[in-house]
C-alpha positions as CSV (number, residue, x, y, z in Angstrom):
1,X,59.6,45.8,-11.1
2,X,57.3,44.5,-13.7
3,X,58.8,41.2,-13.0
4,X,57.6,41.4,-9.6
5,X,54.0,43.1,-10.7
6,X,53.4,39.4,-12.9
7,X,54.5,37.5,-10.3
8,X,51.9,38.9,-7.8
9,X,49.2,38.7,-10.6
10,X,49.9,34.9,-10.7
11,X,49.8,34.6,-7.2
12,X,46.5,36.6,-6.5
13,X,44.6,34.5,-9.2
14,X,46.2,30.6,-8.1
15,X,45.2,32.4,-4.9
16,X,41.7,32.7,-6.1
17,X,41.6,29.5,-7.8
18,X,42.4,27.9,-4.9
19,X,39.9,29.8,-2.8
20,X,36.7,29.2,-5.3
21,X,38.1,24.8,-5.4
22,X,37.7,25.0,-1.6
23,X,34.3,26.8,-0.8
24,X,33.0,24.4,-3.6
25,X,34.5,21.5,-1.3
26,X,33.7,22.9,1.5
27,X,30.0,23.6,0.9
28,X,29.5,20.1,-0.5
29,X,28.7,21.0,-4.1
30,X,29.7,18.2,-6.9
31,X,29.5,19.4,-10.1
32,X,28.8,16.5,-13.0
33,X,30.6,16.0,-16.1
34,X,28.3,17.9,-18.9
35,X,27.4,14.3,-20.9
36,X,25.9,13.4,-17.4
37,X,23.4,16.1,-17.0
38,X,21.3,14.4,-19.9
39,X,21.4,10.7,-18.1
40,X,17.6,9.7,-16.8
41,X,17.9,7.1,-13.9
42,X,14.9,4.8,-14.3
43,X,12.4,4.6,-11.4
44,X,11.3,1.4,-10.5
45,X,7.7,2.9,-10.4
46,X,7.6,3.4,-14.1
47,X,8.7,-0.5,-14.9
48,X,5.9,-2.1,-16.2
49,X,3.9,-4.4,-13.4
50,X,4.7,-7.7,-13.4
51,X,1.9,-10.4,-14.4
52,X,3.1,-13.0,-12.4
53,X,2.8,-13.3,-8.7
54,X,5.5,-14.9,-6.0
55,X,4.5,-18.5,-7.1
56,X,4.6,-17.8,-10.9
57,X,1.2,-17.7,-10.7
58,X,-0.5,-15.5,-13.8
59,X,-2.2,-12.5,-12.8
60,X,-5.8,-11.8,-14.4
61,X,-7.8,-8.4,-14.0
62,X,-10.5,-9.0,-13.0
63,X,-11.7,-5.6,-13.2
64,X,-13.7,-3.5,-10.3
65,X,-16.3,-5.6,-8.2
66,X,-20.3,-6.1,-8.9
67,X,-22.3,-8.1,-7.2
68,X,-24.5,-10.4,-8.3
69,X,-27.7,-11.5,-7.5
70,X,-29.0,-15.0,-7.5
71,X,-32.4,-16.3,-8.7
72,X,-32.3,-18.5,-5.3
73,X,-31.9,-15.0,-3.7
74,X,-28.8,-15.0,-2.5
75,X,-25.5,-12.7,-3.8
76,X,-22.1,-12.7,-4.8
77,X,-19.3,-9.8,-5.0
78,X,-16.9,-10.7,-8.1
79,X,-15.3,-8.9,-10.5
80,X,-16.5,-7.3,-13.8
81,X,-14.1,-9.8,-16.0
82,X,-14.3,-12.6,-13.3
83,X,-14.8,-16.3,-14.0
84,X,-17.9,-15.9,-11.9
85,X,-19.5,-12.8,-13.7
86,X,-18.5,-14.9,-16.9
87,X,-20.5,-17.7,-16.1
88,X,-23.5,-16.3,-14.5
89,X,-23.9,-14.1,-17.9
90,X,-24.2,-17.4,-19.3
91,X,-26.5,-19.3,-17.1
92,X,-28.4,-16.5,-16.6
93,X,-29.2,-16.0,-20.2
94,X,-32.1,-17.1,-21.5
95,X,-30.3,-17.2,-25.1
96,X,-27.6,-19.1,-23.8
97,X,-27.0,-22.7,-25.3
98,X,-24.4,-25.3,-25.1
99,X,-22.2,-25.6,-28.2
100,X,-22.5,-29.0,-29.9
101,X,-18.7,-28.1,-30.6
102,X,-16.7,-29.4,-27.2
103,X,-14.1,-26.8,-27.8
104,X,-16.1,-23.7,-27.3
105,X,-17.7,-22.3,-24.1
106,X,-14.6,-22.6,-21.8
107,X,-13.6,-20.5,-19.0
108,X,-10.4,-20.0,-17.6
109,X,-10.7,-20.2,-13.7
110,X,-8.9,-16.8,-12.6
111,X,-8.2,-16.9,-8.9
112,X,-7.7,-20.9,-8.6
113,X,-4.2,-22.2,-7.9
114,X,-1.6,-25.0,-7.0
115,X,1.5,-26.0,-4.8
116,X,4.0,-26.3,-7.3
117,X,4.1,-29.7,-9.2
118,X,1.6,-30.9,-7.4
119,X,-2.9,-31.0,-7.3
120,X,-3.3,-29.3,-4.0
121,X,-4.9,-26.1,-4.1
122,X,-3.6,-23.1,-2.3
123,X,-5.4,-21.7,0.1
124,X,-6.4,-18.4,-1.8
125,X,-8.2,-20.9,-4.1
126,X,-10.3,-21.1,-2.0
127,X,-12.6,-18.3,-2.6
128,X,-13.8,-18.6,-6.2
129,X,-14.1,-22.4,-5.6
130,X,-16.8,-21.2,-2.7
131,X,-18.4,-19.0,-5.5
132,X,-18.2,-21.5,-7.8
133,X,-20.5,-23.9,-5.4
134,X,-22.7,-21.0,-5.0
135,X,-23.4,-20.5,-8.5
136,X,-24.6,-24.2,-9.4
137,X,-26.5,-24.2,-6.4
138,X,-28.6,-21.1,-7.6
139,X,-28.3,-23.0,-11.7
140,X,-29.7,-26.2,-10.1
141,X,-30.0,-27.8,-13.6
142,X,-26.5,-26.9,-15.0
143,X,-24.1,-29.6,-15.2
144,X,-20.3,-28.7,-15.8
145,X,-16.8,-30.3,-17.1
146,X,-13.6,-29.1,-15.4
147,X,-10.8,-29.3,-17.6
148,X,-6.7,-29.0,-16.6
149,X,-3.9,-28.0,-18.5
150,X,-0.2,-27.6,-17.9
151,X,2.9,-26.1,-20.2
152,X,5.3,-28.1,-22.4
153,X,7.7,-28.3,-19.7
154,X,9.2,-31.8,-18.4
155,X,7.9,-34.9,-19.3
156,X,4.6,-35.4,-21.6
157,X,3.1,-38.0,-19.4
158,X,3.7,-36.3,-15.9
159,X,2.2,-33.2,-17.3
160,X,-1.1,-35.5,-18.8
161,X,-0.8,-36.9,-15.1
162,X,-0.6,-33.3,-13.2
163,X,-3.4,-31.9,-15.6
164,X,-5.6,-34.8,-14.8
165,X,-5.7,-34.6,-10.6
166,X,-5.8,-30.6,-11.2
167,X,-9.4,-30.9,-13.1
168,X,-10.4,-33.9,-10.6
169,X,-8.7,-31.5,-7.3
170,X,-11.4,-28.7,-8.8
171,X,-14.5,-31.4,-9.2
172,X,-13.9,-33.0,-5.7
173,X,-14.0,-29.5,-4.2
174,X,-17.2,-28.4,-5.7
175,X,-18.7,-32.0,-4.8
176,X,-18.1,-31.9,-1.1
177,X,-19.4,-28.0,-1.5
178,X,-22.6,-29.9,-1.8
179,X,-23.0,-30.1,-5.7
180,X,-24.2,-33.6,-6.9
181,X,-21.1,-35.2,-8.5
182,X,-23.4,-36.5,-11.5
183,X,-23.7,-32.3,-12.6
184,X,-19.8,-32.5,-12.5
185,X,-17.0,-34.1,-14.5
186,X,-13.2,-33.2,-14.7
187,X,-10.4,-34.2,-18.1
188,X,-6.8,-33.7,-17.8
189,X,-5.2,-32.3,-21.3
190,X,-1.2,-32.1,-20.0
191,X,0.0,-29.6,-22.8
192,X,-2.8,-29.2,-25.4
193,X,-5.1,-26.5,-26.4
194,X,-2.7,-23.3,-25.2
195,X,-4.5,-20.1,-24.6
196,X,-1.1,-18.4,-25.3
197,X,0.3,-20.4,-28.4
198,X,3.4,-19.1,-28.2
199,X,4.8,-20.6,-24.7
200,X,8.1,-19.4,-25.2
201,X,8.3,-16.5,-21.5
202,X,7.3,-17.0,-18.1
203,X,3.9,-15.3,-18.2
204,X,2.9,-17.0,-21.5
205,X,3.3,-20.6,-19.9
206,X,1.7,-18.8,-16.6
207,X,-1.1,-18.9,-18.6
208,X,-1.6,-22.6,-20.3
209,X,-0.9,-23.9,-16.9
210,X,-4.8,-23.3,-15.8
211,X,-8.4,-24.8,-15.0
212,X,-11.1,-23.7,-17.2
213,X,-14.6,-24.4,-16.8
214,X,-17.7,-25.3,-20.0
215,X,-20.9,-25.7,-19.0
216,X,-22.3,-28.9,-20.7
217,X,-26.0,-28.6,-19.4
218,X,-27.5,-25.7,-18.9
């Protein structure tokens, strides 16, 4: 008889078992491994934002947009940090002078790019070339050197050579904007005078590969 009593106890409890495996199955209800409760799958919102666009293009902020007026009368919209904003603070400052020192006063052109290996300029260039015409035209006695600069990859002289019709790609835009080509003048530098010295990642060399702008008569 008590033989018989523990054989029924075994049965009702695998019976139960059984039961409690099947309405978890049944309802769907997967229950992790305990060392997998503590695991945090990353979100690709938290990743940090690239700097570089499709094109490899460096990304500046160039902060919320102000507009700017003239002395001709007429207005700009650019951004706080823009090349624009950087340049009018500079013309439009009585304080302002030219730096004996050909190094200094240079501005990085921040919306102002190319086809890949090549000196034509994209057509979302176009824009801040447009303001850049504007602004001379309202600084009718400031003259300006365009200066291009590439990375240090591939070959030294194709980089001088690239650098070179960059600057002169800029200079001949601005002229047929209507600026007198004696106020502008353009230098190609290849791989000299990095803004990030390291060049060793993607964004860094984003960077050297640029335009920049110094006013050389104000």
């Amino acid at each position: 008889m008590k033989l018989q009593k523990g054989i029924l106890a075994v049965l009702v409890g695998s019976s139960l078992i059984f039961t409690a495996c099947k309405c978890e199955k049944k309802e769907g209800i997967a229950v992790a491994p305990a060392e997998d409760t503590l695991r945090i799958d990353t979100n690709a919102d938290d990743l940090p934002a690239s700097k570089l666009d499709a094109d490899g293009n460096y990304i500046y902020d160039i902060g919320n947009n102000t507009e700017i007026a003239l002395p001709d009368g007429g207005k700009i919209e650019v951004g706080e940090n823009s090349t624009e904003n950087k340049l009018f603070g500079m013309l439009n400052n009585a304080n302002f002078t030219v730096s004996d020192d050909k190094t200094q006063g240079w501005v990085t052109l921040d919306r102002v790019y190319f086809a890949t290996g090549n000196s034509q300029l994209t057509p979302n260039s176009e824009a801040q070339v447009a303001n850049l015409i504007t602004l001379l035209k309202a600084f009718p006695n400031a003259s300006i050197k365009v200066g291009g600069y590439t990375d240090s990859t591939g070959d030294a002289a194709v980089n001088q050579r690239v650098s070179t019709e960059r600057a002169k790609a800029v200079a001949d835009k601005i002229i047929a904007g209507g600026v007198d080509a004696s106020r502008i003048e353009s230098e190609g530098y290849g791989a000299q005078h990095f803004v990030c010295p390291a060049n060793d990642t993607d964004e860094c060399k984003a960077q050297n590969r640029r335009v920049d702008i110094r006013i050389t008569k104000k």
